[in-house]
One Martini backbone bead per residue (centre of mass of N, CA, C, O) as a GRO file, in nm:
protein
  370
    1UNK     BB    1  -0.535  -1.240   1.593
    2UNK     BB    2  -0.482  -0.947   1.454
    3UNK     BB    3  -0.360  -0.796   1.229
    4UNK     BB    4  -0.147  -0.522   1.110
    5UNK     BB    5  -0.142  -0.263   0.843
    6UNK     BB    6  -0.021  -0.067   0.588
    7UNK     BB    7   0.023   0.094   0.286
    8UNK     BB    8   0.344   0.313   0.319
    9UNK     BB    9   0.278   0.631   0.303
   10UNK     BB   10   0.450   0.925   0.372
   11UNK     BB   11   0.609   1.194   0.541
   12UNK     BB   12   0.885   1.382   0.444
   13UNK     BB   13   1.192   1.482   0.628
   14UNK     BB   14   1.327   1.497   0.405
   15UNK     BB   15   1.509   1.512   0.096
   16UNK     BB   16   1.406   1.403  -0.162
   17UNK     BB   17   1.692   1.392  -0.362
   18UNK     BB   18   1.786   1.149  -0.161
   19UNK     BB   19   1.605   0.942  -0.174
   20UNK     BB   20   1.604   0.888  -0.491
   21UNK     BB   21   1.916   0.852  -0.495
   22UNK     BB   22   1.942   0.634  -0.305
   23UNK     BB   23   1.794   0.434  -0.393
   24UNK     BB   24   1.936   0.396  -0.687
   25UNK     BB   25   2.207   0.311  -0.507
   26UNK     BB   26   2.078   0.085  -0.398
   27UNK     BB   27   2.220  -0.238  -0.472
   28UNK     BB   28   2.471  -0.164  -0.608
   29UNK     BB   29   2.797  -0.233  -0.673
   30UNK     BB   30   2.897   0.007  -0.443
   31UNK     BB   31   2.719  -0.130  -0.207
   32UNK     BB   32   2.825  -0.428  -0.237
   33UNK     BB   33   3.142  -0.342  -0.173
   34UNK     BB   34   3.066  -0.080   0.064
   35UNK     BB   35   3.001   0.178  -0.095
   36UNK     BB   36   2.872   0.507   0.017
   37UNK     BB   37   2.705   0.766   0.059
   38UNK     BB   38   2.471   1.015   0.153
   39UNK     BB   39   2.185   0.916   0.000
   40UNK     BB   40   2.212   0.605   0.101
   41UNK     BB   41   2.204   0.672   0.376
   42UNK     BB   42   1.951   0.817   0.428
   43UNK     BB   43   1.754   0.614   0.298
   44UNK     BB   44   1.810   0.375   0.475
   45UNK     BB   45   1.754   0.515   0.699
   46UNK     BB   46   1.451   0.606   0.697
   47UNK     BB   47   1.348   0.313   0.628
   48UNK     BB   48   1.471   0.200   0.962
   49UNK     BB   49   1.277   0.412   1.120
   50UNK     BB   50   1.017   0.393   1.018
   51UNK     BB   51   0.956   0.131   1.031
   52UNK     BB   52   1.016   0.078   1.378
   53UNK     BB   53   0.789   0.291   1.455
   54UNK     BB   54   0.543   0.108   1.324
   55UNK     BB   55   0.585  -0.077   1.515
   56UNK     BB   56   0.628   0.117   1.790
   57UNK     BB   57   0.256   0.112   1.735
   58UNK     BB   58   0.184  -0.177   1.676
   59UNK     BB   59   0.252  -0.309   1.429
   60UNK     BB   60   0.302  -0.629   1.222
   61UNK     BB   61   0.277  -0.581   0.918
   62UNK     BB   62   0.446  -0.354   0.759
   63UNK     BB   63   0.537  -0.129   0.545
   64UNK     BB   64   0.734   0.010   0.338
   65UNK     BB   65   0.874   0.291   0.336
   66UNK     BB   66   0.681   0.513   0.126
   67UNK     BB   67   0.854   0.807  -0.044
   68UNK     BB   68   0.777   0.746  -0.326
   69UNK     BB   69   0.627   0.707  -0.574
   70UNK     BB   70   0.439   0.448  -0.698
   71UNK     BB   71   0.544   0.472  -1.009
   72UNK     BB   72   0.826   0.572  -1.067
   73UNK     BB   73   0.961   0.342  -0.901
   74UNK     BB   74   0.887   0.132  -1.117
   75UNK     BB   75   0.990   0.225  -1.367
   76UNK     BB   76   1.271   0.223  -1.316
   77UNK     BB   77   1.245  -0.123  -1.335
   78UNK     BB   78   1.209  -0.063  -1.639
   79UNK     BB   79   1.253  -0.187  -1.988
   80UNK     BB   80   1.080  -0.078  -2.314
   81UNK     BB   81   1.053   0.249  -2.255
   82UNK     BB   82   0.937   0.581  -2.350
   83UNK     BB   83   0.914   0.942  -2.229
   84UNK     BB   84   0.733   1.172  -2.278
   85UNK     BB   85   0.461   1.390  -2.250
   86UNK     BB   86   0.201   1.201  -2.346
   87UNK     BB   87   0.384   0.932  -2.227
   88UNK     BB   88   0.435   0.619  -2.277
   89UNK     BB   89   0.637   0.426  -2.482
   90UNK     BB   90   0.669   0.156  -2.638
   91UNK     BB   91   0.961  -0.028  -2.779
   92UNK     BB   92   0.876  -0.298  -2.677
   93UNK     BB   93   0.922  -0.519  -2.450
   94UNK     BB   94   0.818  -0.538  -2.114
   95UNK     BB   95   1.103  -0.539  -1.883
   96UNK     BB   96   1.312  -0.615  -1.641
   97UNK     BB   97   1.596  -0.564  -1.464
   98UNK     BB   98   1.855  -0.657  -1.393
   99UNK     BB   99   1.845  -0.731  -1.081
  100UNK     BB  100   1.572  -0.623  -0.977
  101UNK     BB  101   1.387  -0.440  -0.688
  102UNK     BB  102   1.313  -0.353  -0.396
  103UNK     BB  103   1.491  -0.131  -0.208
  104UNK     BB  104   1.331  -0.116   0.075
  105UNK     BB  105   1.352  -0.438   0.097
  106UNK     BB  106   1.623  -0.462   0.135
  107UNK     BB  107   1.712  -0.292   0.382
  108UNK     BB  108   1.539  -0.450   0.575
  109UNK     BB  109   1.687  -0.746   0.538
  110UNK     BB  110   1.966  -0.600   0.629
  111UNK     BB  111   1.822  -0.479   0.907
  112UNK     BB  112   1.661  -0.666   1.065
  113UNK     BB  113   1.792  -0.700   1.316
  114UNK     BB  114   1.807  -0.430   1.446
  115UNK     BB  115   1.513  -0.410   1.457
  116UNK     BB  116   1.477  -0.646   1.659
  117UNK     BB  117   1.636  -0.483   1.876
  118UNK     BB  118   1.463  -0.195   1.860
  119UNK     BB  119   1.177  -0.350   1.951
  120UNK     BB  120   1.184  -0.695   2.004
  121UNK     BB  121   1.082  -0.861   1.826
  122UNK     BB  122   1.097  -1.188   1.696
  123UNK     BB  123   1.001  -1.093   1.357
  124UNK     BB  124   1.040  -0.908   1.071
  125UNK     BB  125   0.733  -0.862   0.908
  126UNK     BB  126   0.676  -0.767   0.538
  127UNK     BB  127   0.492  -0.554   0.365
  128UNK     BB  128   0.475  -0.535  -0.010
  129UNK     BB  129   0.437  -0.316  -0.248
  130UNK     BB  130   0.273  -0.320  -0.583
  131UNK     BB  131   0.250  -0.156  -0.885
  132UNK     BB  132   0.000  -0.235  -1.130
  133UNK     BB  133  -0.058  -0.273  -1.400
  134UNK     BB  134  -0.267  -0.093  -1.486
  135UNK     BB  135  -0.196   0.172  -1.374
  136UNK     BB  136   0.075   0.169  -1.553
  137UNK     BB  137  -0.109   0.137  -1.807
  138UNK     BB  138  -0.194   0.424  -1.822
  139UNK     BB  139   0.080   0.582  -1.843
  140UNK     BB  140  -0.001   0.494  -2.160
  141UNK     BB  141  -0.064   0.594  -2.458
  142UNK     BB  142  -0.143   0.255  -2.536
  143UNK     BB  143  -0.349   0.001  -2.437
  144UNK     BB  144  -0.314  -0.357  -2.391
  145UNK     BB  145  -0.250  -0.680  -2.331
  146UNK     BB  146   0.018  -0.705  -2.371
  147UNK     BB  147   0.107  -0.482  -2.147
  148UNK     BB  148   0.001  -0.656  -1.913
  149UNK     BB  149   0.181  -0.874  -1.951
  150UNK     BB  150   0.415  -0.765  -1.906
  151UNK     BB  151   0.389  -0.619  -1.647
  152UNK     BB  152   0.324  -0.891  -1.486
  153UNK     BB  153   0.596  -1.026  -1.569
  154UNK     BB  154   0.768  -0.810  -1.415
  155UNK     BB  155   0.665  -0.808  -1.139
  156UNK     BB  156   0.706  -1.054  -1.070
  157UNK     BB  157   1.016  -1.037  -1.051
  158UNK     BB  158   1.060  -0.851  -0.869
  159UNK     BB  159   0.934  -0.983  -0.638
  160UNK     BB  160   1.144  -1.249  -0.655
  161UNK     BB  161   1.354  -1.064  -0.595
  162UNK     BB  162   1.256  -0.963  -0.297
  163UNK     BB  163   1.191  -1.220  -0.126
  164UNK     BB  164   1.245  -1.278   0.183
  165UNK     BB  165   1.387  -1.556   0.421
  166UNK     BB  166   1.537  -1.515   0.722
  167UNK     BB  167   1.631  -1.536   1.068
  168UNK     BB  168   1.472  -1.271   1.102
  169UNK     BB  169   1.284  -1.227   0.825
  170UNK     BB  170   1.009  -1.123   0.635
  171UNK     BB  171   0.803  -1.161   0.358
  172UNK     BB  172   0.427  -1.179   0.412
  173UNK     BB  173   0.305  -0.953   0.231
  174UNK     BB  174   0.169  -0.899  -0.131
  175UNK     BB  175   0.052  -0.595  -0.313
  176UNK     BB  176  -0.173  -0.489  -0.495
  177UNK     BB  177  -0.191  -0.168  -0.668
  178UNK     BB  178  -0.481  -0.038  -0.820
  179UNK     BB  179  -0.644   0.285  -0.809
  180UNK     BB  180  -0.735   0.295  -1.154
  181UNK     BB  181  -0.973   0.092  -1.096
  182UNK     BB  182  -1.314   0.150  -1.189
  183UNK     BB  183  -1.309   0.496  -1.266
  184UNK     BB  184  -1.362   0.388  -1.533
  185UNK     BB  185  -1.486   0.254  -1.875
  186UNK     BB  186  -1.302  -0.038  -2.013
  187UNK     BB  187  -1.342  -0.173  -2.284
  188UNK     BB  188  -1.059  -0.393  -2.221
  189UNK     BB  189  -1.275  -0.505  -1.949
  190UNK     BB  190  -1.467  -0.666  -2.115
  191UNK     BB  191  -1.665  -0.960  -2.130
  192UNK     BB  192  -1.424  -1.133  -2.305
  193UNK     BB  193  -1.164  -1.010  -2.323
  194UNK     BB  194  -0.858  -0.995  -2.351
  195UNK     BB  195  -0.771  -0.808  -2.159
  196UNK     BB  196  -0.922  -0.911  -1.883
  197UNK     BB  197  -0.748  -1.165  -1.910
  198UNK     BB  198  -0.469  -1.087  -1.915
  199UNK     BB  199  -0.533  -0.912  -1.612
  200UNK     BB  200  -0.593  -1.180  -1.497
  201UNK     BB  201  -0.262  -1.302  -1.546
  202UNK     BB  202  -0.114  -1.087  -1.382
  203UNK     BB  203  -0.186  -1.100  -1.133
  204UNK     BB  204  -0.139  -1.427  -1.087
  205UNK     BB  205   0.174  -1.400  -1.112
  206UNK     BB  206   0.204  -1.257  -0.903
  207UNK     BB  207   0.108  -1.403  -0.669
  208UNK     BB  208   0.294  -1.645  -0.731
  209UNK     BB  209   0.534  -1.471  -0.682
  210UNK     BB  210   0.489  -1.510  -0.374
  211UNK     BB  211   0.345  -1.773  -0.248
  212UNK     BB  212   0.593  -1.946  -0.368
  213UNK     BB  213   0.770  -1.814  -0.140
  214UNK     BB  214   0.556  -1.773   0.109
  215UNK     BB  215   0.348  -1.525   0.051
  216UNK     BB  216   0.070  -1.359   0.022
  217UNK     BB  217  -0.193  -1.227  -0.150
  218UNK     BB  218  -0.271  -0.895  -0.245
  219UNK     BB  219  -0.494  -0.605  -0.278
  220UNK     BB  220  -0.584  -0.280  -0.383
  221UNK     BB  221  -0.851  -0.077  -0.369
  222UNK     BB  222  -1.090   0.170  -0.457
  223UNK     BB  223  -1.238   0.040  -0.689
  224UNK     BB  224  -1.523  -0.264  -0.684
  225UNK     BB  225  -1.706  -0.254  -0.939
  226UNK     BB  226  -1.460  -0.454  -1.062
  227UNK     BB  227  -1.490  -0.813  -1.059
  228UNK     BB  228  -1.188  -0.980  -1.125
  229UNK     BB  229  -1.045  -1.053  -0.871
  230UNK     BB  230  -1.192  -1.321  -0.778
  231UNK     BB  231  -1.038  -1.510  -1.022
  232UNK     BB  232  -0.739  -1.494  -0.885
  233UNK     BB  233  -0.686  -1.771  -0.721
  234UNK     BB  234  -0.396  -1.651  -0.521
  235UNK     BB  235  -0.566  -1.429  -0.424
  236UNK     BB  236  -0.668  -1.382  -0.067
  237UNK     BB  237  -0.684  -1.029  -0.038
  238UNK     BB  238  -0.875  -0.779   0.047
  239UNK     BB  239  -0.904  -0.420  -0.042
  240UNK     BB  240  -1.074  -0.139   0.076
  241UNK     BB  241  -1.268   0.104   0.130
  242UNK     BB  242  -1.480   0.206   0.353
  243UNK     BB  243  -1.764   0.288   0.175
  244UNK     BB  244  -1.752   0.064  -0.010
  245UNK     BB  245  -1.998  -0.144  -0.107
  246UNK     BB  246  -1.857  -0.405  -0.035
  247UNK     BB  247  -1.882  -0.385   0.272
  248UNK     BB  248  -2.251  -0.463   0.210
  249UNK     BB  249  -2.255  -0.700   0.031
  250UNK     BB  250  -2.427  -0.983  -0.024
  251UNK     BB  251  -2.188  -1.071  -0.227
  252UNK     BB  252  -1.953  -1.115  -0.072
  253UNK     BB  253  -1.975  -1.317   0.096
  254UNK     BB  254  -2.041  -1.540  -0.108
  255UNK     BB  255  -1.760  -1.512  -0.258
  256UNK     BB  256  -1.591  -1.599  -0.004
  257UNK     BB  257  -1.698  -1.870   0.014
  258UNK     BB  258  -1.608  -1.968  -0.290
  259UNK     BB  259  -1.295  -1.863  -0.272
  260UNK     BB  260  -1.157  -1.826   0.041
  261UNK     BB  261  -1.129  -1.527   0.065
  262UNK     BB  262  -1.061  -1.252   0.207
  263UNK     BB  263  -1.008  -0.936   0.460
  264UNK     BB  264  -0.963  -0.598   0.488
  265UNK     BB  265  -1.000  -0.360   0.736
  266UNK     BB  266  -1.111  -0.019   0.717
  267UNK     BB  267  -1.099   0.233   0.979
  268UNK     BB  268  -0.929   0.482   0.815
  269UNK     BB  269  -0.894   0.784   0.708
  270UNK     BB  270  -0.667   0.926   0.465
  271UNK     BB  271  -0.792   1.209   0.426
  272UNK     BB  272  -0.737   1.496   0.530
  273UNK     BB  273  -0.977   1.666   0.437
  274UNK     BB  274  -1.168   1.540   0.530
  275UNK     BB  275  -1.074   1.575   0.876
  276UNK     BB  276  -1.177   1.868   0.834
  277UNK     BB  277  -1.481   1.834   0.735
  278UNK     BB  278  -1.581   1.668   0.997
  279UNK     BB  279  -1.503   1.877   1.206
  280UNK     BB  280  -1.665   2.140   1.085
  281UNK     BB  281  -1.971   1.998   1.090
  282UNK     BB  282  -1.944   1.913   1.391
  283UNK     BB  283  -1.948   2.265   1.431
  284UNK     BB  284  -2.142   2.368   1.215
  285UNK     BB  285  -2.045   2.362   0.958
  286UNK     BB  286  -2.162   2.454   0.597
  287UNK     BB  287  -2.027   2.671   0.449
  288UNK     BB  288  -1.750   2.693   0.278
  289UNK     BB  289  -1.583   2.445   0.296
  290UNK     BB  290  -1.370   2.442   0.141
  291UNK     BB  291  -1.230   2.696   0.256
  292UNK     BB  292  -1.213   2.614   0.512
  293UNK     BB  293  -0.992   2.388   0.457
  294UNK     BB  294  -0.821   2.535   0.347
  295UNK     BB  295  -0.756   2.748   0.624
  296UNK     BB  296  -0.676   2.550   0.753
  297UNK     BB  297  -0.413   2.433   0.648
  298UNK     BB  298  -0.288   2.754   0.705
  299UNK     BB  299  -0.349   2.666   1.006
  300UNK     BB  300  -0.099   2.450   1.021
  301UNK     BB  301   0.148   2.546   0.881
  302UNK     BB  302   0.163   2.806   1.072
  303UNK     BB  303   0.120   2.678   1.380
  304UNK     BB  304  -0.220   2.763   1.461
  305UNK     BB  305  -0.260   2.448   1.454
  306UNK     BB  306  -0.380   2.132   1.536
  307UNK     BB  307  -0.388   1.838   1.363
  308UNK     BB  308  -0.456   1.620   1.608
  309UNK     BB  309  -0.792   1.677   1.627
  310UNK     BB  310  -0.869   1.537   1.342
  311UNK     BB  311  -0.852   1.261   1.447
  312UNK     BB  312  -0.987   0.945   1.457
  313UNK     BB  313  -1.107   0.767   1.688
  314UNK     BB  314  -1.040   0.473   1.825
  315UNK     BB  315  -1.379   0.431   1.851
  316UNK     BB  316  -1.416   0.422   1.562
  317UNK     BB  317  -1.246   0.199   1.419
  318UNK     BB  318  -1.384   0.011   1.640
  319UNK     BB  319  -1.667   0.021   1.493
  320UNK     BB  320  -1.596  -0.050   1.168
  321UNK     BB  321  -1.437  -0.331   1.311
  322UNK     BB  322  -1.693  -0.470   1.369
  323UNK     BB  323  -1.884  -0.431   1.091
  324UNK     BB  324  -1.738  -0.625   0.919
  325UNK     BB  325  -1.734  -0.845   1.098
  326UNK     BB  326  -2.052  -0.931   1.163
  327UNK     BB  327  -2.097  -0.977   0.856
  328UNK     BB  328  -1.833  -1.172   0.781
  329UNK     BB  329  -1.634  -1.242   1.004
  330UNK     BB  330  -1.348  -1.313   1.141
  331UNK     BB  331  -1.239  -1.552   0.949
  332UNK     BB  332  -1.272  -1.291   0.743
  333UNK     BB  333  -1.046  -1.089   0.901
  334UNK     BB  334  -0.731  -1.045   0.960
  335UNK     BB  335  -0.718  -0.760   0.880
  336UNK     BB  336  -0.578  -0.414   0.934
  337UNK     BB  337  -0.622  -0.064   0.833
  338UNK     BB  338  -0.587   0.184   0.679
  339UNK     BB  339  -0.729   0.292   0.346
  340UNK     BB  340  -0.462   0.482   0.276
  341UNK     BB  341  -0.194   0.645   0.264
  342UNK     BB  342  -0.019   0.923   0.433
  343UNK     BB  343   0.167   1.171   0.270
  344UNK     BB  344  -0.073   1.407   0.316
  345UNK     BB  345   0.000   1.457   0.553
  346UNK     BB  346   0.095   1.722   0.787
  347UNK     BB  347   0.294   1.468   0.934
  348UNK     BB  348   0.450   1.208   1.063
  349UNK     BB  349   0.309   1.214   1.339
  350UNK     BB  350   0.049   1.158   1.263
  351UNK     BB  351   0.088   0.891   1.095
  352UNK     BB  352   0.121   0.754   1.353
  353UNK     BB  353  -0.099   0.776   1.526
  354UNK     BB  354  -0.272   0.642   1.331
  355UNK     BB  355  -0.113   0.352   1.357
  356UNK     BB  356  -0.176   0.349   1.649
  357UNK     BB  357  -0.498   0.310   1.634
  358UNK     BB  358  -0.501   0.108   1.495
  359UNK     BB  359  -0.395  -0.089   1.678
  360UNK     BB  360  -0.573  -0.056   1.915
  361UNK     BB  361  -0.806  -0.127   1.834
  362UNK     BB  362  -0.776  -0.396   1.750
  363UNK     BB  363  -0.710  -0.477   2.075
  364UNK     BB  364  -0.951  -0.436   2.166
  365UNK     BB  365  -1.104  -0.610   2.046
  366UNK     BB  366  -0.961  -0.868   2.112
  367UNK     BB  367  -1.008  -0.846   2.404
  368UNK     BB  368  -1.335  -0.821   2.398
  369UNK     BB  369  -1.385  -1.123   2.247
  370UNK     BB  370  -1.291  -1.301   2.501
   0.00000   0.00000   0.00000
């Protein structure tokens, strides 16, 4: 059976401010103690009604709703560096904040009952994803191997100390979200340097602080033109966007075959303007699209357009998702899920919707495949 996950991020239901601040109060000594205010009330209740939600969409391994930044949020948890107006600058050793870990995947540890009375289900099952060394150097005055080695040591930290199981549920799969990846030419990971390999031995600490663990360890890559993935031992998931020609490439099958890894099959895009732009194409539109797509948004917001007519079809996914499959084999294909965050959708029910039709592709594959 296809296992199902999203990568985390939604729209926000409540205010932003609450969010932000019940995280920070989460797992505090005040929270720890029975203390707790307002806004950590708040941040909890979102936190295990989106998770269970998720479930109830019929996702298997849901990741922690992402309300907050993915940048911003890992920040948090790092101390040996100030921020500027031109970025970050260390001024020692980053090294992860005593007893940090990622706030949303406590609340789930200690809801996991609760999950599994509302929804059912046998075990809660959670995916944790965390925000990659590379991408947080990026926002970094100047990078280089060093900087790596210490983020890629912080957050296997955190990572060690968020991942649990418990009689209730455990966290099953834990994923490097890499996004800033790929899209420019980075001398510091040309081959044979230092940088490459520090990058590459950041990934497998974090990996190793899941694997030991217990739990799977992937990436999440926007562009996968550096293959340095392949490299990391311990890594065993790979998820890629649609479009990306990994999914494509007959040199991804041998790497798999060489390496043991599987992989994640994305089926629905993320991009809400893409989905405005191919309904727009599909009724005959072609001049003006920026515009059309701008104006379809303010007919959104006005409630004077429905959001989900733009959603593409269980049948498009489940085509996706064949085509992945007969490539590459269902036994490198464990997982299914959209190609990344929906924060950016027009409401929050539309990203269950989307969440909906992930889980139903899956099952219909299921079940055709017997």
């Amino acid at each position: 059976m296809l296992e199902t996950y999203d990568i985390g991020s939604l729209p926000l239901r409540v205010e932003e401010l609450a969010i932000y601040d019940g995280a920070r109060k989460s797992g505090s000594l005040l929270s720890l103690v029975g203390v707790s205010d307002e806004s950590s009330k708040v941040f909890e209740e979102e936190v295990v009604t989106a998770f269970t939600d998720k479930l109830r969409a019929g996702l298997t391994v849901p990741n922690y709703p992402q309300f907050r930044d993915m940048n911003e949020m890992f920040f948090e948890l790092l101390r040996g560096m100030e921020k500027t107006e031109a970025g970050y600058v260390a001024l020692r050793s980053i090294t992860a904040k005593p007893g940090s870990s990622i706030p949303e995947v406590g609340v789930l540890r200690e809801n996991a009952s609760r999950v599994k009375d509302e929804t059912g289900v046998e075990r809660v099952r959670v995916k944790a994803c965390v925000t990659g060394p590379y991408t947080l150097a990026s926002f970094f005055q100047g990078k280089n191997a060093k900087l790596f080695e210490d983020l890629g040591h912080s957050l296997a930290d955190i990572v060690s100390r968020s991942i649990f199981d418990t009689r209730h549920g455990d966290v099953a799969l834990v994923c490097i979200d890499e996004p800033v990846l790929g899209f420019l030419n980075d001398p510091l990971l040309d081959y044979g340097s230092e940088g490459r390999k520090a990058l590459a031995g950041a990934w497998e600490e974090i990996c190793v602080a899941a694997t030991s663990r217990g739990s799977e360890a992937s990436i999440h890559l926007h562009d996968t033109s550096d293959d340095l993935f392949w490299e990391v031992e311990h890594l065993g998931l790979i998820q890629a966007h649609i479009e990306d020609p990994f999914y494509s490439q007959d040199a991804t099958s041998r790497r798999l075959e060489e390496t043991g890894k599987r992989l994640k099959a994305s089926i629905f895009h993320n991009q809400f303007d893409t989905l405005i732009e191919y309904n727009l194409k599909a009724r005959g539109v072609k001049d003006d699209l920026q515009q059309r797509v701008g104006d379809t948004w303010t007919q959104i917001k006005k409630g004077e357009t429905d959001p989900m007519v733009f959603l593409e079809d269980i049948e498009v996914g489940l085509k996706r998702l064949r085509k992945v499959v007969e490539r590459f084999g269902v036994e490198n294909v464990p997982m299914v899920g959209p190609e990344c965050g929906l924060s950016g959708w027009p409401s929050y029910d539309t990203a269950m919707e989307c969440l909906r039709r992930t889980a139903e592709a899956a099952k219909l594959f299921d079940i055709k495949s017997l």
